[in-house]
Wavefront OBJ file of the C-alpha trace (Angstrom):
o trace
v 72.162 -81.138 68.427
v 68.601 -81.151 68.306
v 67.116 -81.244 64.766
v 63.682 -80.744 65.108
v 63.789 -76.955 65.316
v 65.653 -77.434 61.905
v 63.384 -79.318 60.206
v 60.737 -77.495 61.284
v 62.725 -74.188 59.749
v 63.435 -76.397 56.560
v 59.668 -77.790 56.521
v 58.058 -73.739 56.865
v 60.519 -72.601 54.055
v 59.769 -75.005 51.382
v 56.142 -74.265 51.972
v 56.275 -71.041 52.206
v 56.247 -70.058 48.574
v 52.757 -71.997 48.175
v 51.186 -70.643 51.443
v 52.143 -67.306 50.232
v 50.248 -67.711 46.730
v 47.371 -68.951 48.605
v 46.998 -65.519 49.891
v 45.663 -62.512 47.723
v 47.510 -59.440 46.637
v 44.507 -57.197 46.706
v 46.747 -53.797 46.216
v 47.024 -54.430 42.868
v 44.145 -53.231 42.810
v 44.424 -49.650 44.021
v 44.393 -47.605 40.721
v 41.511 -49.554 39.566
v 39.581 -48.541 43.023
v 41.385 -44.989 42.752
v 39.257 -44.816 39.755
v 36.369 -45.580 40.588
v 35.986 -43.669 43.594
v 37.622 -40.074 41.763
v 34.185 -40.951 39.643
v 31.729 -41.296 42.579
v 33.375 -38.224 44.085
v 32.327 -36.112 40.917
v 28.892 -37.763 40.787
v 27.564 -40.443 42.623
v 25.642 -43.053 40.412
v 22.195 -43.570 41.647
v 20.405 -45.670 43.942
v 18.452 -48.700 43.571
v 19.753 -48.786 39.973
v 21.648 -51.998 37.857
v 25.671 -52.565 38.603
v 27.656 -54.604 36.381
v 30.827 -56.349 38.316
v 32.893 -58.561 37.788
v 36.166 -59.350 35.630
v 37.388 -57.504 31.927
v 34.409 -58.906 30.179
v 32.423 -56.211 31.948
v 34.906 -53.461 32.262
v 35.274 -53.630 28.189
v 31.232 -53.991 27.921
v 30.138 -50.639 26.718
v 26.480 -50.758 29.032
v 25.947 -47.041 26.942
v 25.660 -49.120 23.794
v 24.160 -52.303 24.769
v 21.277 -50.318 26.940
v 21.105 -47.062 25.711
v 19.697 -44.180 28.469
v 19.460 -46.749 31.348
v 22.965 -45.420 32.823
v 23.954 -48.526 34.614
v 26.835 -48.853 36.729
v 30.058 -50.078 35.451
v 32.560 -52.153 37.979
v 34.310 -54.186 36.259
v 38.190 -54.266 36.637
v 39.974 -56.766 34.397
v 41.462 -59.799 35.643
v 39.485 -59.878 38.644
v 38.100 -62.691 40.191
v 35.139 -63.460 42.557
v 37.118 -63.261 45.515
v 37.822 -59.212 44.561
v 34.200 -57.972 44.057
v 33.680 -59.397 47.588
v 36.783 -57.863 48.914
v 35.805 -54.354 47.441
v 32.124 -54.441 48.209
v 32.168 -51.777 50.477
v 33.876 -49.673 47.462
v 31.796 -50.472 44.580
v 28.575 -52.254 45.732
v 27.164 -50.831 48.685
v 27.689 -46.978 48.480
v 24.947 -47.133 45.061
v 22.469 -49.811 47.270
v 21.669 -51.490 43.698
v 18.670 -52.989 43.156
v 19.466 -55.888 40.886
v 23.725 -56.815 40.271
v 25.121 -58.890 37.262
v 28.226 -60.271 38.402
v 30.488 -62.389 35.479
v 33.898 -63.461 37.371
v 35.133 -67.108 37.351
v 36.715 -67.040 34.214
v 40.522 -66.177 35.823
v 39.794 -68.058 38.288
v 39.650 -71.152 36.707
v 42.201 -70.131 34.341
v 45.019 -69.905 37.000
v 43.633 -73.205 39.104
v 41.228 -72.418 41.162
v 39.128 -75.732 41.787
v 35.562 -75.795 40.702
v 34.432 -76.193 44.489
v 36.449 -73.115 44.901
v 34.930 -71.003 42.283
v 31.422 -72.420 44.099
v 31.990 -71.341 47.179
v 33.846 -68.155 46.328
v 30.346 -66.775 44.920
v 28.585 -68.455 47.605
v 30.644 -66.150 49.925
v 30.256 -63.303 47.735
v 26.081 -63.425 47.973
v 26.227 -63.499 51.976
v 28.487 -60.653 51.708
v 26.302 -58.625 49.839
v 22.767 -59.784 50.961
v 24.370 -59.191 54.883
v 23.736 -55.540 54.315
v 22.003 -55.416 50.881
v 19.170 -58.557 51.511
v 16.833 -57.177 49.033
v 18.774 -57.136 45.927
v 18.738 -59.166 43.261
v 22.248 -61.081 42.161
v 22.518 -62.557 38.813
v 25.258 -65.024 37.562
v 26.811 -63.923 34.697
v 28.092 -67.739 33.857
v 31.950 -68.331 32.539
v 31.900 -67.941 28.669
v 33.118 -70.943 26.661
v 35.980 -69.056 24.809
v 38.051 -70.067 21.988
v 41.324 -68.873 24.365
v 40.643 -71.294 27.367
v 38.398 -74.311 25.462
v 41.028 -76.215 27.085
v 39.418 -75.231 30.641
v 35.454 -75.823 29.648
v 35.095 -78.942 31.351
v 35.934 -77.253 35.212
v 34.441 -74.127 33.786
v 31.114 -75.478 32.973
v 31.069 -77.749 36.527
v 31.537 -74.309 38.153
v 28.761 -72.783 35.936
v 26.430 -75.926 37.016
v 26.486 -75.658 40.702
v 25.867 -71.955 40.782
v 23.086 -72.820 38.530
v 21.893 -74.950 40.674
v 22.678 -72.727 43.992
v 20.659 -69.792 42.136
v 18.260 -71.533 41.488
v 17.209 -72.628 45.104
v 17.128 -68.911 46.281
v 14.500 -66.245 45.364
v 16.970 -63.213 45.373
v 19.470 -65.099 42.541
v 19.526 -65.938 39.243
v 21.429 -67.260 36.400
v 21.364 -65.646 32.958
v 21.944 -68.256 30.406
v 24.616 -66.417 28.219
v 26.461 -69.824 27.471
v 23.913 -71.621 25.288
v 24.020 -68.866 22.153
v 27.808 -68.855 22.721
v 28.422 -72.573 21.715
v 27.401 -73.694 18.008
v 25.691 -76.664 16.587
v 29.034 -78.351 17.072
v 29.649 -77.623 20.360
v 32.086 -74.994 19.527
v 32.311 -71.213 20.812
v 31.223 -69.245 17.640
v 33.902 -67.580 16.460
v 31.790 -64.495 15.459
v 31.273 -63.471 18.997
v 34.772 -62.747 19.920
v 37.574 -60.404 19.446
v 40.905 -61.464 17.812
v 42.246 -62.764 21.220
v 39.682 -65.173 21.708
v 38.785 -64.575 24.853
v 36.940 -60.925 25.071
v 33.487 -60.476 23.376
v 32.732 -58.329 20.510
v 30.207 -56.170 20.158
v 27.815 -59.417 18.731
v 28.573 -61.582 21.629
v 27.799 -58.623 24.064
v 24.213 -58.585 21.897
v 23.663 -62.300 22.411
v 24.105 -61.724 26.356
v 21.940 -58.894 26.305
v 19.253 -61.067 25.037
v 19.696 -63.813 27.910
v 19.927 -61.243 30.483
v 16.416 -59.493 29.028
v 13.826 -61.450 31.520
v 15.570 -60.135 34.780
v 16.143 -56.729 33.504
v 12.257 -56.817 33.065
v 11.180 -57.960 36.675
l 1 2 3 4 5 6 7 8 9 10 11 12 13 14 15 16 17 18 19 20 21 22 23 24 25 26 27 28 29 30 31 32 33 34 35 36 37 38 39 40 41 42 43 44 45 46 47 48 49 50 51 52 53 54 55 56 57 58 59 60 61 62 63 64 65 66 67 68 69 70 71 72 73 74 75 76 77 78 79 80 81 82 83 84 85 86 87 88 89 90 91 92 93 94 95 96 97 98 99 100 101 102 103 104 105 106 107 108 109 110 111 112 113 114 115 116 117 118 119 120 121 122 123 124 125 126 127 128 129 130 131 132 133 134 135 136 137 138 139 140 141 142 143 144 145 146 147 148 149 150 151 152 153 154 155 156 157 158 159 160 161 162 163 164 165 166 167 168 169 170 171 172 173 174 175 176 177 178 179 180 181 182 183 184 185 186 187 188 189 190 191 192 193 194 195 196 197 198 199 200 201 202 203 204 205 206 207 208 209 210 211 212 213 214 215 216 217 218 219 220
């Protein structure tokens, strides 16, 4: 009896369960995008205006409050990651043709292993995506927060947040708002008084301190 056909059978079965969370489950999505497009279809945010992306931090961040009568765009589906704004870009980037996009995703990504390189090239991949058909406007890095819920993942977090620094900062279309230094006390610490009880969203403090890193590019 010839055993390679069985262990190649055996081999493809005990791997299959980590090729298959390799690959993305993207319909999860669908209500989220269901949304989003049942708002377009009443009215159609503007062109050449701001859109916020990215993960929950954004789609709890009331923009109405934090920049009152500048009716930005709102994107943000919890527990995203990078990998889904790219994925959905032809759903919620390019039908408003922004002019300038804060994107904050790399937080779950970390959070449920992917590798700092990963996270790197993920929003590499996510700028040619959007500057292939959009190469005028402006992305900004929203960098991952140091949060009292996932200290434990700072270290890969902030080497993430470092080479997209340093990627943004090569390239005249990008930037990177500094939202992490007035997160972090004189101890090194997330401050406490930015979050919610869970320790991982922002409250409505820690949503002012970001507003006042993000200030200079809003202003270009």
């Amino acid at each position: 009896m010839k055993l390679y056909p069985i262990l190649t059978a055996l081999i493809f079965a005990l791997n299959a369960p980590a090729q298959q969370a390799t690959l993305k489950n993207f319909a999860k999505w669908d209500r989220a995008m269901k949304t989003f497009a049942e708002e377009d279809a009443k009215q159609l945010p503007k062109r050449d205006h701001v859109l916020f992306m990215g993960s929950s931090s954004v789609r709890k961040w009331k923009l109405d409050q934090s920049f009152p009568g500048k009716d930005y765009i709102n994107r943000g589906f919890g527990g995203s990651e990078i990998v889904d704004s790219t994925h959905f870009s032809e759903a919620i980037i390019f039908p408003y043709h922004p002019r300038l996009i804060f994107i904050y995703a790399g937080d779950n990504d970390v959070h449920r292993g992917r590798t700092v390189n990963g996270v790197f090239k993920d929003f590499q991949a996510f700028v040619e995506t959007v500057h292939a058909r959009l190469p005028r406007t402006r992305i900004v890095y929203l960098p991952i927060k140091p949060s009292i819920a996932r200290w434990a993942f700072w270290p890969e977090m902030k080497q993430a947040n470092e080479l997209i620094a340093a990627y943004t900062a090569k390239h005249k279309l990008l930037g990177y708002a500094d939202t992490v230094s007035p997160m972090l006390g004189t101890d090194g610490q997330p401050r406490g008084e930015y979050f919610l009880k869970d320790g991982l969203h922002l409250n409505e403090a820690g949503y002012a301190a970001w507003v006042r890193a993000m200030e200079s590019f809003l202003e270009e």
